[in-house]
C-alpha positions in Angstrom: 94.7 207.4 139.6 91.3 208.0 140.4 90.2 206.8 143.4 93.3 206.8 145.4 94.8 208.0 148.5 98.1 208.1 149.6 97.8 207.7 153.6 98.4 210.7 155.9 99.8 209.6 159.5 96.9 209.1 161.8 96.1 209.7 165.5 98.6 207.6 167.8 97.7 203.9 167.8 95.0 202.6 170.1 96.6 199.9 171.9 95.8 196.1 172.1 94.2 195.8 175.2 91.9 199.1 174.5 90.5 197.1 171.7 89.7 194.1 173.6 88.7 196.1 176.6 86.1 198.3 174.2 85.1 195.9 171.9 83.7 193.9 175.3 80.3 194.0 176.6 81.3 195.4 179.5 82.0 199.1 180.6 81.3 202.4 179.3 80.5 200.7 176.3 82.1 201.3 172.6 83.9 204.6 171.9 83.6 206.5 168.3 85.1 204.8 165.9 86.9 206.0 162.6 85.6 203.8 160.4 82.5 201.7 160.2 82.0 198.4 157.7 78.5 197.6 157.8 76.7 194.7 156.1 80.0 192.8 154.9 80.4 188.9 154.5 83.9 189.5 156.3 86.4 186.2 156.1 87.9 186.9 159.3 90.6 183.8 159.5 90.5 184.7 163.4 87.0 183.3 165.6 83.9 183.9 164.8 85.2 182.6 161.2 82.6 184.9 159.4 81.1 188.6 159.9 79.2 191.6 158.9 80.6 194.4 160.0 83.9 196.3 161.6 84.9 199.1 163.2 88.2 200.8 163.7 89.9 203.7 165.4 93.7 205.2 165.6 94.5 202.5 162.8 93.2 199.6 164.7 90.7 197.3 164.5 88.6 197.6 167.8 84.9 195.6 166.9 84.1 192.7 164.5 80.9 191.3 164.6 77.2 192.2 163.4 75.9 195.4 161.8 73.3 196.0 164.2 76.6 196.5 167.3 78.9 197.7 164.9 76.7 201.0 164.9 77.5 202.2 168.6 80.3 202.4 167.4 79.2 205.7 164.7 80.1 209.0 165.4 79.5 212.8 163.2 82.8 211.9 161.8 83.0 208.3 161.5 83.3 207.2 157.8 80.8 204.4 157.2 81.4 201.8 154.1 77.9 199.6 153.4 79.5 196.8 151.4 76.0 195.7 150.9 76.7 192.0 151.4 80.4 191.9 149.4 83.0 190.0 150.8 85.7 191.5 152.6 88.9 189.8 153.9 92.4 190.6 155.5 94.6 193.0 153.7 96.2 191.1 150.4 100.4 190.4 151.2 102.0 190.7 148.1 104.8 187.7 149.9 107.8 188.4 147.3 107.7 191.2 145.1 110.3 193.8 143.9 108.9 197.4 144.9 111.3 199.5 143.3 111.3 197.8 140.0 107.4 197.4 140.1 107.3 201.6 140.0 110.4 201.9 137.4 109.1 199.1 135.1 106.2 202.1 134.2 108.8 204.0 133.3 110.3 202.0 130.6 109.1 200.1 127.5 106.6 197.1 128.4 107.8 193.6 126.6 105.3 191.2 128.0 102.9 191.7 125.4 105.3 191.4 122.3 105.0 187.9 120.4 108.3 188.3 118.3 111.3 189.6 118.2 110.5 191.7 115.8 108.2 193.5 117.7 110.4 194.4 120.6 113.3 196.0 118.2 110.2 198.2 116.4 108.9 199.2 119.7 113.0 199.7 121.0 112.7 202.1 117.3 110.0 204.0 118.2 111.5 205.3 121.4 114.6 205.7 120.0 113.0 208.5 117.5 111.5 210.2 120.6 115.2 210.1 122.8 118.4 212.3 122.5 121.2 210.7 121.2 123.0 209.2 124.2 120.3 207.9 127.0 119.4 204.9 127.8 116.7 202.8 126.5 115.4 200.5 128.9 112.6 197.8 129.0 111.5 194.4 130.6 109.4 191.6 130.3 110.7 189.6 127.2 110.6 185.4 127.3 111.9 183.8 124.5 109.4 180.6 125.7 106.3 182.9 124.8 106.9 184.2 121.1 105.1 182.9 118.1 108.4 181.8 116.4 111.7 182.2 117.4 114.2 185.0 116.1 116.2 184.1 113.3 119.1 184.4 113.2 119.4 182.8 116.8 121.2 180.9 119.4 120.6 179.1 122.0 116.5 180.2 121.1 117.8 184.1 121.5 118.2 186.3 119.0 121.4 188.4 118.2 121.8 192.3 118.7 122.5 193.2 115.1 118.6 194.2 114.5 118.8 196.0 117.3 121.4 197.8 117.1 120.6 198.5 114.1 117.5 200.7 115.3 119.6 202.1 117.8 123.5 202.9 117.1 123.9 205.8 119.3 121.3 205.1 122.0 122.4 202.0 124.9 119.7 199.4 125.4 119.2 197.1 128.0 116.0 195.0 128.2 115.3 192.7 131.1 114.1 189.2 130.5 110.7 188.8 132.3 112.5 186.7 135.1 114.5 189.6 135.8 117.2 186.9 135.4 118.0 187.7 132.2 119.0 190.7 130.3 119.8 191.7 126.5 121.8 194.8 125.2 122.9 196.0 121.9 126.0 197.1 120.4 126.2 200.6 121.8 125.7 199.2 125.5 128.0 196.1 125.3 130.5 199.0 124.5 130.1 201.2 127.4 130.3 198.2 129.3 133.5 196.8 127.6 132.0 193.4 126.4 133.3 192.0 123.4 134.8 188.8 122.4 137.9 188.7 124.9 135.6 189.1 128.2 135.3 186.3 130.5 132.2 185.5 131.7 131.5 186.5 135.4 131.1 184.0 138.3 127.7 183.0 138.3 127.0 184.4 135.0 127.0 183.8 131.1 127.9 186.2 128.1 126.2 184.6 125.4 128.5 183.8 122.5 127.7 182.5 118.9 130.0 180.0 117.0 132.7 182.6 116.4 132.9 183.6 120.3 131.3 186.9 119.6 128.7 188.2 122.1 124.9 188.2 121.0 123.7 190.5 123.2 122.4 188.0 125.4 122.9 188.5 129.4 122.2 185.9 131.7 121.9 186.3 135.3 125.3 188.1 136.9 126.4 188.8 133.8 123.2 191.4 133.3 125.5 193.5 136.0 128.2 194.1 133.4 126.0 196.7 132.0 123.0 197.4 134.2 126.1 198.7 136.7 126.3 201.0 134.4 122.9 202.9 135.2 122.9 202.7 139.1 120.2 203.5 141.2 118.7 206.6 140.3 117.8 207.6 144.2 117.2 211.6 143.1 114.1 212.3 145.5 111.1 213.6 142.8 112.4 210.5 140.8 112.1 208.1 143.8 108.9 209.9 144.7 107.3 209.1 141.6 108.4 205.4 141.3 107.2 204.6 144.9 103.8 206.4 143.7 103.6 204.3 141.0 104.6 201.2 142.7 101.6 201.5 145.2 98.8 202.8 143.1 99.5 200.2 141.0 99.2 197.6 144.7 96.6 199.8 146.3 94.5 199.3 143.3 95.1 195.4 143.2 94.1 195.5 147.2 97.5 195.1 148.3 98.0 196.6 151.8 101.6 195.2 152.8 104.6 193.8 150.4 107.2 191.8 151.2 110.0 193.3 149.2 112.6 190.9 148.1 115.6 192.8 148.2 116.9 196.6 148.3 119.9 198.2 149.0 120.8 200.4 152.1 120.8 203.7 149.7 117.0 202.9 149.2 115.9 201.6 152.3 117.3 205.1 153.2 114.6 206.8 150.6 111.8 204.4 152.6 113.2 205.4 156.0 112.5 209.1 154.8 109.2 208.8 153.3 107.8 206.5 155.9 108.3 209.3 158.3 107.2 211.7 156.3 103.7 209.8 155.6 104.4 209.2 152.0 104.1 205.3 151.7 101.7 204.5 150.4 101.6 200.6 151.7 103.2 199.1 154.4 106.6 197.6 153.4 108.5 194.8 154.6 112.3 195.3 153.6 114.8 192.1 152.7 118.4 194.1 152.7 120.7 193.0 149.6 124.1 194.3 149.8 127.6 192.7 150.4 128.5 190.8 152.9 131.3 193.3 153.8 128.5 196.4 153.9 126.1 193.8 156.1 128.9 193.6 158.6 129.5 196.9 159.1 126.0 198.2 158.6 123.4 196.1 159.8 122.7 196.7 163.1 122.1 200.3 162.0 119.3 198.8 159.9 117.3 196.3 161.4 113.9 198.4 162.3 110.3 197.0 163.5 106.8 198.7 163.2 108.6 202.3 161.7 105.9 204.8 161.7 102.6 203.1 162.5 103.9 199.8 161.1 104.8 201.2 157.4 108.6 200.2 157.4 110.1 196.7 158.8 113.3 196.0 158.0 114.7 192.6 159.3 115.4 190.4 156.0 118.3 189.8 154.1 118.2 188.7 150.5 120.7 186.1 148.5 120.4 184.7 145.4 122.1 181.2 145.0 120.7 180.4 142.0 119.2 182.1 138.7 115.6 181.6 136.8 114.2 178.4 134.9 113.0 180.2 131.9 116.8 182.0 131.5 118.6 178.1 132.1 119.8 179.9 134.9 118.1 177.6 137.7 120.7 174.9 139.5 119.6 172.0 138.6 120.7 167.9 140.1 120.5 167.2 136.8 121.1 168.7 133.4 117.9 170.7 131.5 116.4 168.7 128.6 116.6 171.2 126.5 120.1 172.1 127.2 121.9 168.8 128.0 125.5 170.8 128.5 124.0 172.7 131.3 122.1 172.3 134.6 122.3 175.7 135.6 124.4 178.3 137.3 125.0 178.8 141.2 125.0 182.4 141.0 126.7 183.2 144.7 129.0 180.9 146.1 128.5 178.2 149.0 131.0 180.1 150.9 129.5 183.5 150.4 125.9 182.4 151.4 127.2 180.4 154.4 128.9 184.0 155.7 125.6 185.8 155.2 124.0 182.6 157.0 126.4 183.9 159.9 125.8 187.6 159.7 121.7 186.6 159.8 122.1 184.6 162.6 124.4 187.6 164.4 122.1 190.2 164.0 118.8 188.2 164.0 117.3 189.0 160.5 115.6 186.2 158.6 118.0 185.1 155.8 115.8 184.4 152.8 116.9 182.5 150.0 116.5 183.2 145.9 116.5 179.1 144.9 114.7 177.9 141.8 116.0 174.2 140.9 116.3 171.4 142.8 120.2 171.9 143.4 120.0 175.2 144.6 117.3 174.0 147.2 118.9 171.7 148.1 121.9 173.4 149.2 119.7 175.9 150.8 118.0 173.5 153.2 121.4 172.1 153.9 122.9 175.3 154.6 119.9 176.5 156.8 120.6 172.7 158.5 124.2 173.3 159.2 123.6 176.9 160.6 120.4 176.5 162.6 121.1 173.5 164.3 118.3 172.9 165.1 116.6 176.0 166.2 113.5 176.2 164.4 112.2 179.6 165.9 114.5 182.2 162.8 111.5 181.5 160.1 114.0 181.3 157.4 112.9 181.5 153.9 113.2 180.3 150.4 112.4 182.2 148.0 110.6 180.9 145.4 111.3 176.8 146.3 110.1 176.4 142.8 111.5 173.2 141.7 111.8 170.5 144.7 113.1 166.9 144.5 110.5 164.7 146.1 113.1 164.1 148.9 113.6 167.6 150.0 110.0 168.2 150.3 109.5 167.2 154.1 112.5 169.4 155.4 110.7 172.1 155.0 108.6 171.7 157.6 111.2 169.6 159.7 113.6 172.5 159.3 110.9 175.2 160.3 111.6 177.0 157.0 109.4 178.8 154.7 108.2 178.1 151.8 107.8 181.4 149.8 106.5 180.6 146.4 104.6 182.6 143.8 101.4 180.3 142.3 101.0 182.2 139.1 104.5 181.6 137.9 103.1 177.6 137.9 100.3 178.6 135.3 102.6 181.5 133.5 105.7 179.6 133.0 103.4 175.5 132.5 103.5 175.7 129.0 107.1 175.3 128.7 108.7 173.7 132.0 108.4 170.5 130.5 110.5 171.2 128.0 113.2 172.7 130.5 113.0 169.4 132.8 111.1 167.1 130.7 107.6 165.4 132.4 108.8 163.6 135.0 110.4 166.0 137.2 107.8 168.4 135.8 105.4 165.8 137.6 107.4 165.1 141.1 109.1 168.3 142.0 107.6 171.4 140.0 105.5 173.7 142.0 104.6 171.6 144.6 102.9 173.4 147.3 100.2 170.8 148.3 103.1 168.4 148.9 104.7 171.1 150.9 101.5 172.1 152.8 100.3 168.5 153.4 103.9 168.0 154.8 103.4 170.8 157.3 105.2 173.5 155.7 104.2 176.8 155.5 103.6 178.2 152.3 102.9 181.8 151.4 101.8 183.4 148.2 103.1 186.0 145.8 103.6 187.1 142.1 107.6 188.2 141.7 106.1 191.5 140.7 106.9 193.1 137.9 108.0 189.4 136.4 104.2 188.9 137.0 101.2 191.0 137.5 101.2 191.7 140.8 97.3 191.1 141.1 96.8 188.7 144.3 93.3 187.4 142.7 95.8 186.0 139.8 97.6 184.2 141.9 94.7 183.4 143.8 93.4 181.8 141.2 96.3 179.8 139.8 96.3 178.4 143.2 93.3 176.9 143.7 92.9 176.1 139.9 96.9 175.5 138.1 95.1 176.4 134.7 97.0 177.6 132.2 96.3 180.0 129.6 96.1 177.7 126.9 92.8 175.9 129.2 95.1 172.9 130.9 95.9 172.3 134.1 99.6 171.7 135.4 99.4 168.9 137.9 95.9 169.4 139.5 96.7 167.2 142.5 99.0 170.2 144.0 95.9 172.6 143.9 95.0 174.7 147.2 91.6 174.6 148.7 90.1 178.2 148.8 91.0 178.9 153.0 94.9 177.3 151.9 95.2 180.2 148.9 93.5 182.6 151.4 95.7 182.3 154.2 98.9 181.8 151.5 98.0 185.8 151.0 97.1 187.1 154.2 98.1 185.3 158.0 100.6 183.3 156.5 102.3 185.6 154.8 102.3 187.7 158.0 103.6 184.6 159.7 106.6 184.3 157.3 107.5 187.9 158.3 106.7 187.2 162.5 103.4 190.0 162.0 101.0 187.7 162.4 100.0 189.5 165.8 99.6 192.4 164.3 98.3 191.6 160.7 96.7 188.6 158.5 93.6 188.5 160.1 90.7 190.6 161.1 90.3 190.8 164.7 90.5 193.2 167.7 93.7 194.6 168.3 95.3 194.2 164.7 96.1 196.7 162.1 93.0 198.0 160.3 93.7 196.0 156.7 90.9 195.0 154.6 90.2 194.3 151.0 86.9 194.2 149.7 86.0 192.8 146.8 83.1 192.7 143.8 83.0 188.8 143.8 82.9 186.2 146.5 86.2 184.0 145.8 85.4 181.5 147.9 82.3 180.6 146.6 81.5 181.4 143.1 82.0 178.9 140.4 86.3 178.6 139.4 86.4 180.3 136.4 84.7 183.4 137.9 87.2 183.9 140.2 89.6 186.3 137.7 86.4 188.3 137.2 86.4 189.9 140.6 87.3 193.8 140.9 88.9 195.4 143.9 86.4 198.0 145.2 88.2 199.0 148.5 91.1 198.8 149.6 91.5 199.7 153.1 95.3 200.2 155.0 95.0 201.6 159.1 91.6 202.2 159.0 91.7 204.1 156.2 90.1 204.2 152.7 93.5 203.9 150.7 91.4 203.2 147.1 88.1 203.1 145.5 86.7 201.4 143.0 86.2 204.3 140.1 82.0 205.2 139.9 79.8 203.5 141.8 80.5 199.8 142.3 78.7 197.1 140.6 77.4 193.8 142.0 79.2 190.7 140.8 82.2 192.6 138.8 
């Protein structure tokens, strides 16, 4: 990608107290700094509120304040950036994403943009006349909510795998619902799986069936593992090489400069351990492990690492899922969907599982961070985090997503000390058809409240699920401080964010939610070097400009990580 630089180590870290110490008036005066922002209008979330200019050095930030100081601080090697008045702000925090599968979804077919059914089995035909006979075709981003017309022959509102597997007969394909919560397969791959009409459905999961008890094709949440087991986790080094290079060009160009990953395995936090020390990440990454609770107990206190090279690798998060997705009918609900009166969801690990990894998190201090959708599953969340905390409100536990809340289990957040980790552009993506899953009035008291949550005392951070959304922070941003939906409404406009609430949601709260806001969030001296800069000013210009704004630099320790291609423009 043009413009972008995956970050070589730098010189050892200047310390916290150096920074103070030289960004003072006092003394030698400044030292040479590595990098010089000149004539910025810098957000700084930290006092003074607002500035021109920074400078930094070994990775650190060590002056903010006016352009006229910040040159002392220029040397003959210092790199100097004149943002010529554009605003800059703390590095974005992408607070719930999925690295990995943000690098492999490039690999594989892209759904998202298909409007039928029909589309996706001619696109799943073209690649099948490029493959050998025998591999896997593999996509993602499908929602049944979002086509023009539904599939017919269907049920449920999902179509069945004989046009598919019709296209494909010797090829296996899996393609992921847009949730990730969700998967479909056709003949070929329910076969290597051993699905067929006698298979029970696994615990916490459904094998869609139609009126004779055969299987459609249709996956939903634990029951996707029946065949995506079936790939792995391709962890061959050029492979993983490439998908963590895709994964952050793809951030790096959106201004991301740390991501909160929701969930990997020990095999690839071992790939991360490696190319952290080996300077090859590109962004810094905070790790949630997701493994048993047998491998936790034997193997966590091998994994739990702080600050690993420079502040690239944190591992001290542990992911469950106790429920699935809305858009699947996988979210545990209190009561049963409108659409789907014989069902109110599926809790996808069980209450005694997720109290045991409560224990383990607690043993080994690691936040325990919590997959929960409907009202149901958050509830049992909070009352698990209750039971185990007892009180101790210093462990920053998490849910993840708190996307569906009844009214009465919105002040607990903030009584509980937990987290509210939600993702604002799944509010305007997935609008159009919540109602229909839990009909206006809980659409109205419970869905996607974070001004409730905020105005409660919660702490709410900011996200986009990535690859189930773009993982463009501005998005989210926006559907923040705006909930308008593509089709012009707006979902509930008394839970908007102010500007400062959506800005913080991406940058000192979200290094809160992870216990970095000392060294992250905001721009000031002694903190990592982290700063987006952007074409627009999003806390100023009119509302609907706001998804108009480019990234032009994205800056990760003091270094210039990506550039806008050519020569910036004003304005966009």
């Amino acid at each position: 990608m043009m413009g972008l630089t995956v970050l070589a180590r730098h010189a050892p870290v200047l310390g916290v107290a150096l920074g103070l110490s030289l960004a003072g008036c006092g003394g030698d005066g400044p030292g040479v700094a590595d990098l010089v922002v000149l004539n910025g209008r810098l957000v700084t979330l930290a006092g003074p509120a607002k500035a021109e200019a920074l400078a930094s050095a070994g990775g650190r930030i060590v002056f903010v304040g006016s352009s006229d100081a910040a040159r002392a601080w220029i040397g003959p090697d210092t790199e100097v950036l004149d943002l010529e008045g554009r605003l800059g702000v703390p590095g974005f925090i992408e607070g719930h994403g999925h690295f990995w599968s943000l690098g492999e979804a490039k690999l594989q077919l892209a759904l998202g943009g298909a409007g039928t059914w029909d589309e996706i089995v001619a696109l799943v035909a073209e690649a099948v006349a490029d493959a050998e006979p025998g591999t896997w075709i593999l996509g993602r981003g499908w929602h049944q909510s979002k086509w023009l017309e539904s599939p017919v022959p269907s049920v449920e509102g999902l179509p069945t795998h004989h046009d598919l597997s019709a296209v494909s007969p010797e090829n296996p394909v899996l393609l992921g619902h847009a949730s990730g919560h969700m998967a479909f397969a056709n003949a070929r791959a329910m076969e290597l799986a051993g699905i067929d009409e006698t298979t029970p459905d696994p615990d916490g999961g459904e094998i869609v069936r139609d009126v004779d008890g055969q299987p459609t094709g249709a996956l939903r949440e634990t029951a996707e593992s029946l065949v995506a087991r079936l790939r792995g986790e391709s962890l061959e080094w050029n492979h993983a090489r490439q998908v963590v290079r895709l994964a952050g060009e793809e951030c790096l160009a959106k201004g991301i400069t740390s991501f909160q990953d929701a969930g990997s395995s020990f095999g690839l936090i071992d790939l991360y351990r490696r190319m952290a020390d080996e300077g090859e990440l590109p962004l810094r990454l905070w790790v949630m492990v997701r493994e048993s609770n047998e491998a936790m107990a034997e193997g966590l206190s091998r994994y739990r690492m702080i600050d690993r090279a420079d502040g690239f690798l944190t591992v001290r998060g542990i992911k469950r899922s106790i429920d699935g997705a809305l858009g699947a009918h996988g979210a545990w609900l209190l009561d049963p969907y409108e659409d789907m009166p014989q069902s109110t969801g599926l809790n996808t690990t069980s209450l005694d599982v997720m109290e045991e990894t409560a224990r383990l998190a607690r043993e080994h201090d690691f936040q325990f961070c919590v997959h929960a959708i409907g009202d149901r599953a958050n509830r049992e969340t909070l009352d698990l985090f209750e039971r185990v905390l007892a009180g101790d409100r210093t462990r920053r536990w998490r849910v993840e997503h708190a996307q569906h809340l009844h009214p009465d289990d919105v002040p607990r957040f903030a009584e509980l000390g937990v987290i509210a980790s939600m993702q604002a552009v799944h509010c305007t993506s997935d609008g159009p058809w919540v109602p229909d899953r839990l009909g206006e009035h809980r659409s109205a008291e419970g869905a996607y409240v974070w001004r409730d949550l905020i105005d409660s005392g919660a702490v709410v951070t900011n996200g986009t699920d990535a690859p189930v959304e773009d993982v463009d922070p501005l998005a989210s941003f926006h559907a923040s401080v705006s909930r308008r939906m593509a089709n012009g409404e707006v979902f509930h406009e008394d839970q908007r964010m102010t500007r400062e609430e959506a800005l913080r949601s991406y940058t000192i709260d979200a290094a809160y939610a992870a216990f970095e806001e000392e060294s992250k969030g905001s721009l000031e001296v002694g903190k990592l070097a982290d700063l987006t800069v952007l074409s627009r000013d999003i806390m100023t210009v009119p509302e609907d400009e706001i998804p108009g704004a480019r990234v032009v630099y994205t800056i990760v320790g003091g270094r210039v990580a990506y550039s806008q291609p050519g020569p910036p423009s004003p304005g966009g």
